[in-house]
GUMI-676776 format. One line per field, with one value per residue (C-alpha): residue number from 1; residue in three letters; x negated, y, z. Coordinates in steps of 0.2 Angstrom, whole numbers, padded with zeros to 4 digits. Example, Ala and Ser with C-alpha at 12.3 -4.5 7.8 and 13.67 -1.06 7.14 Angstrom:
2
k: c(1,2)
r: c(ALA,SER)
c1: c(-0062,-0068)
c2: c(-0022,-0005)
c3: c(0039,0036)
//
This chain:
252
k: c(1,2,3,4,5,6,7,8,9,10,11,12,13,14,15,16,17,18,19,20,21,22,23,24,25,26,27,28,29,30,31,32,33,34,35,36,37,38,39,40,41,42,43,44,45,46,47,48,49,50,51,52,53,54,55,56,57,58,59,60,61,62,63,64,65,66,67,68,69,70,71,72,73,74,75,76,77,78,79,80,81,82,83,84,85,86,87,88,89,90,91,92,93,94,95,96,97,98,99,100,101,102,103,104,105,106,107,108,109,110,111,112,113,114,115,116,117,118,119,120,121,122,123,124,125,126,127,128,129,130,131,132,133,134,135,136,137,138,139,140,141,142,143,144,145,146,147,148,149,150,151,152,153,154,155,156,157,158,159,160,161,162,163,164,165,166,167,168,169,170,171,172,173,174,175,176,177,178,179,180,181,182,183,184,185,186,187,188,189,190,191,192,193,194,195,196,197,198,199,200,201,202,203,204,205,206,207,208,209,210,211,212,213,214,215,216,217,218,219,220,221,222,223,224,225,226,227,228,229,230,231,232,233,234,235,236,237,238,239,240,241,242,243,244,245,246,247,248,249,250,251,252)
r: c(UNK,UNK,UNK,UNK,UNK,UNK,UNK,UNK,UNK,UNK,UNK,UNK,UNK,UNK,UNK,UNK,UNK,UNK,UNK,UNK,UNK,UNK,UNK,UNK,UNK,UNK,UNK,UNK,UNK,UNK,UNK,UNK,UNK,UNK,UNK,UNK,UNK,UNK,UNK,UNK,UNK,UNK,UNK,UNK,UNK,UNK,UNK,UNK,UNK,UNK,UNK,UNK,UNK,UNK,UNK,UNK,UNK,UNK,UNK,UNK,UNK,UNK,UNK,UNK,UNK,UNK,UNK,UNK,UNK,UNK,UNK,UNK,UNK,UNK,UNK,UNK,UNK,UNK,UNK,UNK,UNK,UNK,UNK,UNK,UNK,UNK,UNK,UNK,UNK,UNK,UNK,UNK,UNK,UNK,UNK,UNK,UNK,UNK,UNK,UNK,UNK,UNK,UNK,UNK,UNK,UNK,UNK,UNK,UNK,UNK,UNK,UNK,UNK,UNK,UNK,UNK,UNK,UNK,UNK,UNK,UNK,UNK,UNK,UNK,UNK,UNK,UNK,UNK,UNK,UNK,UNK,UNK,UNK,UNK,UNK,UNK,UNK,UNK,UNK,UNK,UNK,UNK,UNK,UNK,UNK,UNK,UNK,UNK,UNK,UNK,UNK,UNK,UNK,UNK,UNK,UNK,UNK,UNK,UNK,UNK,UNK,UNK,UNK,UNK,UNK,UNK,UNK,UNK,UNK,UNK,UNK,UNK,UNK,UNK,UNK,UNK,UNK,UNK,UNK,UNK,UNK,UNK,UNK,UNK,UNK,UNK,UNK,UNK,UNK,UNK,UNK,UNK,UNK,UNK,UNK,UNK,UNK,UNK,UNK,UNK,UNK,UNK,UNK,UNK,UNK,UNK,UNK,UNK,UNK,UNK,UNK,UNK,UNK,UNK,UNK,UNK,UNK,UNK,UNK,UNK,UNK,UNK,UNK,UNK,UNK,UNK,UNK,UNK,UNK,UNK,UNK,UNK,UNK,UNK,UNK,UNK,UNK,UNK,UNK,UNK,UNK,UNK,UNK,UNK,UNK,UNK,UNK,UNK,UNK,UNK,UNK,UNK)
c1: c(0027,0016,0010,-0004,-0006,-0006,-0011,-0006,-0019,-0025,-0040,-0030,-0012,0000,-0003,0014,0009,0026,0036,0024,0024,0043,0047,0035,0042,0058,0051,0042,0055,0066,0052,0060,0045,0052,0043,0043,0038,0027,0026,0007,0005,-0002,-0003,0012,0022,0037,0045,0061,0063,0060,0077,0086,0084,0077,0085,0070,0065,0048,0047,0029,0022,0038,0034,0016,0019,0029,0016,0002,0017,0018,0037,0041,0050,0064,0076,0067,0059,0076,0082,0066,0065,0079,0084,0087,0095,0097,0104,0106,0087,0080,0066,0065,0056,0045,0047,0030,0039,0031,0013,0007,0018,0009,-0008,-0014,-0004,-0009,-0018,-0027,-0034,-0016,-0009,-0021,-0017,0004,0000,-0007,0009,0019,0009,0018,0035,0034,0025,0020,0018,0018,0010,0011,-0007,-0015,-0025,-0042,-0056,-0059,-0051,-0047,-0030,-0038,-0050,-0035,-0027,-0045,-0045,-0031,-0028,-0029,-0027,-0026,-0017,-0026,-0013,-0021,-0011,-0017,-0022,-0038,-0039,-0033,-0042,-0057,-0058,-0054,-0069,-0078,-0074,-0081,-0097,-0085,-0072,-0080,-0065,-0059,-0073,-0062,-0068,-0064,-0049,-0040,-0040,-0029,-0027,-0014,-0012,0007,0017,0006,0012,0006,0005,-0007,-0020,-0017,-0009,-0017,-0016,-0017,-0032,-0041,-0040,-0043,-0059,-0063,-0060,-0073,-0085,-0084,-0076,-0076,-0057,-0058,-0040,-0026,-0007,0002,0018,0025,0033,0052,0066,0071,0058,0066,0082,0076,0069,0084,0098,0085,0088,0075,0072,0082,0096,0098,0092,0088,0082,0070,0052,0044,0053,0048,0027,0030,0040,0025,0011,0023,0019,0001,0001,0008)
c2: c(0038,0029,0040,0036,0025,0007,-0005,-0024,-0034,-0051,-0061,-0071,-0072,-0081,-0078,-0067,-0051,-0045,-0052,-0044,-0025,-0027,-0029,-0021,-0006,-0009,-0010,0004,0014,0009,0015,0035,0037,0040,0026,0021,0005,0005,-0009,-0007,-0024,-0024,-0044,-0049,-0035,-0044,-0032,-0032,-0049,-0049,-0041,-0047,-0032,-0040,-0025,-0012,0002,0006,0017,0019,0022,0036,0043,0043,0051,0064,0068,0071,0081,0093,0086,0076,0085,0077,0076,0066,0056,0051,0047,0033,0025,0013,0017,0001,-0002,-0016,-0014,0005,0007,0014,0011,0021,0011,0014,-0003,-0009,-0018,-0016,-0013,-0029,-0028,-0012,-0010,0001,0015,0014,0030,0024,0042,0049,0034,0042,0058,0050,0045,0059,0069,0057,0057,0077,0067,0053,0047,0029,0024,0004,-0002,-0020,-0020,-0034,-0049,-0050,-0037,-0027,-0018,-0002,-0002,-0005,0008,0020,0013,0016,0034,0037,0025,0025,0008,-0010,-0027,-0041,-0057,-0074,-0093,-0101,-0118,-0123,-0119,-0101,-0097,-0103,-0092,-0078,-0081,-0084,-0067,-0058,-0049,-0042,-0035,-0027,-0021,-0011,0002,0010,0009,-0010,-0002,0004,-0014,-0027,-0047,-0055,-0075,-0076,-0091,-0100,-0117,-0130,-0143,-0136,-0131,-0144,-0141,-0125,-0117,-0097,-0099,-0110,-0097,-0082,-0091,-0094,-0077,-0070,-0082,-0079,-0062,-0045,-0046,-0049,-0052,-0057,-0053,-0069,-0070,-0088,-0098,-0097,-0105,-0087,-0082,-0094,-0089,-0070,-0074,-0084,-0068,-0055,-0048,-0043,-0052,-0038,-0040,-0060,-0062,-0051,-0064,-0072,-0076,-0070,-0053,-0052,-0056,-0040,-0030,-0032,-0027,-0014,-0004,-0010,0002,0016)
c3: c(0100,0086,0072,0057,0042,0047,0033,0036,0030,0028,0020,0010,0002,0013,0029,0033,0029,0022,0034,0048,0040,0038,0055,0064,0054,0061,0080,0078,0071,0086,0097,0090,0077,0057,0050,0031,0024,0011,-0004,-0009,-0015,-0034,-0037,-0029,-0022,-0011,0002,-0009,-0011,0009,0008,-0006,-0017,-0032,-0045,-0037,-0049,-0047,-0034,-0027,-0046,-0051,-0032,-0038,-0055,-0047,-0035,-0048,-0057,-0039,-0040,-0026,-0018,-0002,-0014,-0026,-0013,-0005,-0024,-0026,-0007,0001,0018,0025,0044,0056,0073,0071,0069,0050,0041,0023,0011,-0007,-0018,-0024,-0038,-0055,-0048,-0053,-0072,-0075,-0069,-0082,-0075,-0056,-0054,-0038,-0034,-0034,-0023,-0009,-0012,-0012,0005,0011,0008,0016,0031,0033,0030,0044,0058,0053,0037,0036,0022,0016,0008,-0005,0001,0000,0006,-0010,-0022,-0030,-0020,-0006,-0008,-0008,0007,0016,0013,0025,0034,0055,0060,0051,0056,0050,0050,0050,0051,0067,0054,0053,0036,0038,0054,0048,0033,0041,0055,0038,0030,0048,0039,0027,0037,0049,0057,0042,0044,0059,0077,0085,0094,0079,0073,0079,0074,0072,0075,0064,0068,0082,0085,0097,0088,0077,0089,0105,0120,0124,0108,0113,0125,0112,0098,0109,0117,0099,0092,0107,0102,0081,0079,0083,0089,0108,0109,0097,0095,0095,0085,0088,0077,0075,0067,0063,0049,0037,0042,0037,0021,0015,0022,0018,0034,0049,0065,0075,0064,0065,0086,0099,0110,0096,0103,0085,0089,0104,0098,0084,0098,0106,0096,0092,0110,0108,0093,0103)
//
């Protein structure tokens, strides 16, 4: 069974992190670990939308204030998250919302140390992390998290500034195995007729990430984002189910 922090990342907005830490959280979670889904997002916090709950209170900075307050207790914490099923599998979830409307009070310190304690709560934490490679939010994921996924579009464009961005990332400061790519909605088209061996030949010449998770593209995401639902829910036989199902037992 899975267990640690696992912060989904990715060099720049747009390239499907939210959709990515949402569903891997549910694959996980169907794997028998208690996972919860975190929303740590600080410019544009999203998982709510993801799944149509628009009318989120605040719940990562109350959670945090509660913390720093030694009140967050299970009943509070139940009280704050959402616990949202698909499938007969559950995912408990924190709403981000507000973080970007109230940076002033985002005590970054206690956001670590509000992660911490929820590591004693569940075995994975999911965390849909903000884009970029620096920041004080990211600075609080990086002092507990155990493994990151770095999502990438397969364009030219995307892959290019993520090859770009190498002598920064340096696989999250974790050792290379605790670090995992992944190529989001591959499509042929895009890349040629032989579009996964081209960008994993590419990856071993530019990167330190020998070998990619390939999530291909489906008629099923946009499907998802307009029902606010996850894949599981929608398709069982989805092929962009099946590439997060994957990385999912990668992870284990």
């Amino acid at each position: 069974m899975t267990t640690g922090v696992i912060a989904v990342r990715s060099v720049q907005p747009g390239a499907g992190r939210t959709v990515v830490a949402s569903n891997l959280a549910f694959e996980l979670a169907a794997g028998g670990a208690r996972v919860m889904l975190i929303d740590l997002d600080n410019n544009w916090p999203s998982v709510h939308r993801y799944f149509n709950l628009p009318q989120q209170r605040a719940a990562v900075l109350a959670a945090t204030r509660l913390f720093e307050q030694d009140k967050l207790d299970a009943n509070a914490l139940e009280d704050l998250g959402v616990r949202l099923v698909a499938k007969g599998v559950g995912v408990d979830f924190l709403s981000g919302y507000g973080l970007n409307l109230n940076r002033d009070a985002v005590n970054f310190q206690s956001i670590a140390g509000l992660l911490k304690r929820l590591t004693t709560k569940f075995d994975v934490l999911v965390i849909d992390a903000p884009a970029g490679l620096d920041g004080q939010m990211l600075a609080a994921i990086e002092a507990v998290v155990t493994r990151h996924i770095w999502v990438t579009q397969v364009d030219a464009i995307s892959l290019g500034r993520f090859i770009d961005s190498q002598p920064q990332i340096e696989v999250g400061g974790l050792p290379e195995a605790n670090s995992i790519l992944v190529l989001n909605r591959m499509r042929a088209s895009v890349l040629g007729a032989r579009p996964e061996w081209q960008v994993q030949q590419l990856l071993r010449d530019r990167t330190k990430f020998t070998r990619a998770a390939i999530i291909p593209d489906d008629e099923i995401f946009d499907t998802a984002l307009l029902k606010g639902l996850p894949l599981r829910q929608l398709s069982a036989k989805s092929k962009a189910l099946a590439g997060i199902g994957e990385l999912a037992l990668r992870l284990q």
